[in-house]
N, C-alpha and C positions, 0 to 999 in steps of 0.2 A: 269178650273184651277184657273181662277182669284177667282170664288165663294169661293173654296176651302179656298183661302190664307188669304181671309179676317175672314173668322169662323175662323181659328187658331191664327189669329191675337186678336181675339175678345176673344176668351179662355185662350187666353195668359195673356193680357191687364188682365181680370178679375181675373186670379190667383192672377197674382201680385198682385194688387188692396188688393184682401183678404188676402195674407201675411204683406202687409202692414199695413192692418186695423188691425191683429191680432198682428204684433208686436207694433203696438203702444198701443194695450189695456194691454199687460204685461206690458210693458214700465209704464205704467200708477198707476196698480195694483202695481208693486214692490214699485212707490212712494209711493203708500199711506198705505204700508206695513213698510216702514223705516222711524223714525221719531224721536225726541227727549223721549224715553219712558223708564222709569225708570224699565229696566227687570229684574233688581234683587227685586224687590219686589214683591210678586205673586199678587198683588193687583192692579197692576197699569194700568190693563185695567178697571176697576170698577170705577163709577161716585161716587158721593157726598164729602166726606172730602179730605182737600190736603194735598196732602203725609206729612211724618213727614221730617224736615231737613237730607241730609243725615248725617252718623258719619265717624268721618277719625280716622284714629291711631292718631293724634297727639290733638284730642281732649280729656278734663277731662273727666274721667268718672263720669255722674251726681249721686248724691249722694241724696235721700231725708230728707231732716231736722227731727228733731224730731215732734212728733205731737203731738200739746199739746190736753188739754183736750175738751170734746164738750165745746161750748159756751153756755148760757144760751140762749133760746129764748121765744118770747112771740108771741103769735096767734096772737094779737091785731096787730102789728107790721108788719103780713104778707102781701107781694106782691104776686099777681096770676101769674103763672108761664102761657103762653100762652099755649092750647094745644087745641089739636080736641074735638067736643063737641060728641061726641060720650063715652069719655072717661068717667067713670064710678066715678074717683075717682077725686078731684082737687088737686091740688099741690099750694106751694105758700114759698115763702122764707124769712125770716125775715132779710134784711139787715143787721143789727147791729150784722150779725156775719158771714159776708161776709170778709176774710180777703187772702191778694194775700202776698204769703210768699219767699223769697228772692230765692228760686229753682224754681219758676214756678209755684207754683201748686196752685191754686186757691180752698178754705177752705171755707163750709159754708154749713150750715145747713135746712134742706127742710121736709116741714110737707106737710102731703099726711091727707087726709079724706074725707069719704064720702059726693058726693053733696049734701045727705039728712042728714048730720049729723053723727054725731056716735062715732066711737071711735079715738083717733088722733095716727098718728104715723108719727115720727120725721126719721132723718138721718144726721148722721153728712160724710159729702163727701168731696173728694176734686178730683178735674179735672184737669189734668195737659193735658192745651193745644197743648205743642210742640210736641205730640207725639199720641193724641185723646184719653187718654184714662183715667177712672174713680177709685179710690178707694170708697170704705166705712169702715167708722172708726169705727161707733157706729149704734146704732137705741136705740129708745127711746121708751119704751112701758111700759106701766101700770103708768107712774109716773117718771121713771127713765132709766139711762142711759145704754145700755149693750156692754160690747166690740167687735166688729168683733172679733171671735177667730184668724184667721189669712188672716188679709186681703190682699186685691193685686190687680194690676193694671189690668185693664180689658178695652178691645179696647171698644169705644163707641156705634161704628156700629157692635159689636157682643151683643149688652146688650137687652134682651127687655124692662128694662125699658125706656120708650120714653123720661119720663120729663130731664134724664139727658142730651140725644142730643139733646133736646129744649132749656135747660136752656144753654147750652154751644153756640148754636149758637145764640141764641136770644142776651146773653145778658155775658157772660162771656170771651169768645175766639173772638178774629180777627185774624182768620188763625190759625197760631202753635207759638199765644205767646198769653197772659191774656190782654185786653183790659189795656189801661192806668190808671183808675184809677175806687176803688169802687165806685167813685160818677158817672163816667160815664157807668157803669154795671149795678148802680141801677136804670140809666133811662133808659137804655135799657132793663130792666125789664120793669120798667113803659108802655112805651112806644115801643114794639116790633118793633126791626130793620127787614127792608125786603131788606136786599142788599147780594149782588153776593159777595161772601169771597173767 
């Protein structure tokens, strides 16, 4: 009889034990389920850029300025935009038409051509930080200028061209506003930043 009492004691003891171990692993689970996560946005379990500010009703609705026309640029002039050495083609941006314009949107012009030479082709862009994402206004081919027929903003991390999330994290964006000033975008061209944003 004594045998008996202690096996059910012992079966007991271990039930419990494993109800215990198993409500503390939901206990657990449900914390690392609930957290500060922005669920209206379908994106916000995805790493790399950070979210855009949110918007309330009682903010303006942003409006983008007029855009004037490309800037002139010259080859001579260009900075190399950093990128993987795999990449086929180089990119590179001619400062002196780098301009950060009173809505946000950082304006500037980017020549792409081949590492062995060859034909050159321009782009007149503008990246509006607070929100990731790119226009293009123009491209420049044969000599001369041609208008985007109707352009429009495009999320950065949807785009394949790479050099615009290089040029935006390298050396134009800190976070979701335009670095402080062209002179310090153009060292950060210069000189590629590697910091955590």
């Amino acid at each position: 009889m004594n045998l008996l009492s202690t096996t059910t004691k012992r079966r007991s003891f271990r039930r419990n034990a494993e109800r215990a171990l198993l409500l503390a692993c939901f206990g657990i689970l449900a914390g690392c389920a609930s957290g500060p996560h922005d669920t209206d946005n379908p994106d916000w379990a995805q790493g790399g850029m950070p979210l855009p500010p949110k918007r309330y009703e009682t903010d303006k609705e942003w409006e983008e300025t007029a855009t004037p026309p490309p800037p002139a640029f010259s080859e001579s002039r260009l900075l190399p935009i950093e990128m993987p050495p795999y990449m086929s083609l180089k990119f590179g941006i001619d400062p002196n038409t780098i301009a950060i314009t009173g809505d946000g949107i950082v304006r500037y012009v980017v020549v792409a051509h081949n590492r062995n030479g060859g034909a050159v082709n321009a782009f007149y862009e503008g990246v509006r930080c607070s929100t990731a994402e790119m226009k293009s206004y123009a491209r420049y081919n044969n000599g001369a200028w041609q208008d985007v027929a109707k352009p429009e903003w495009k999320r950065l991390n949807d785009l394949n061209s790479s050099y615009t999330k290089a040029l935006s994290r390298q050396a134009l964006c800190r976070g979701n506003a335009p670095r402080a000033s062209i002179g310090e975008m153009v060292q950060n061209i210069r000189n590629p930043i590697r910091e955590v944003q």
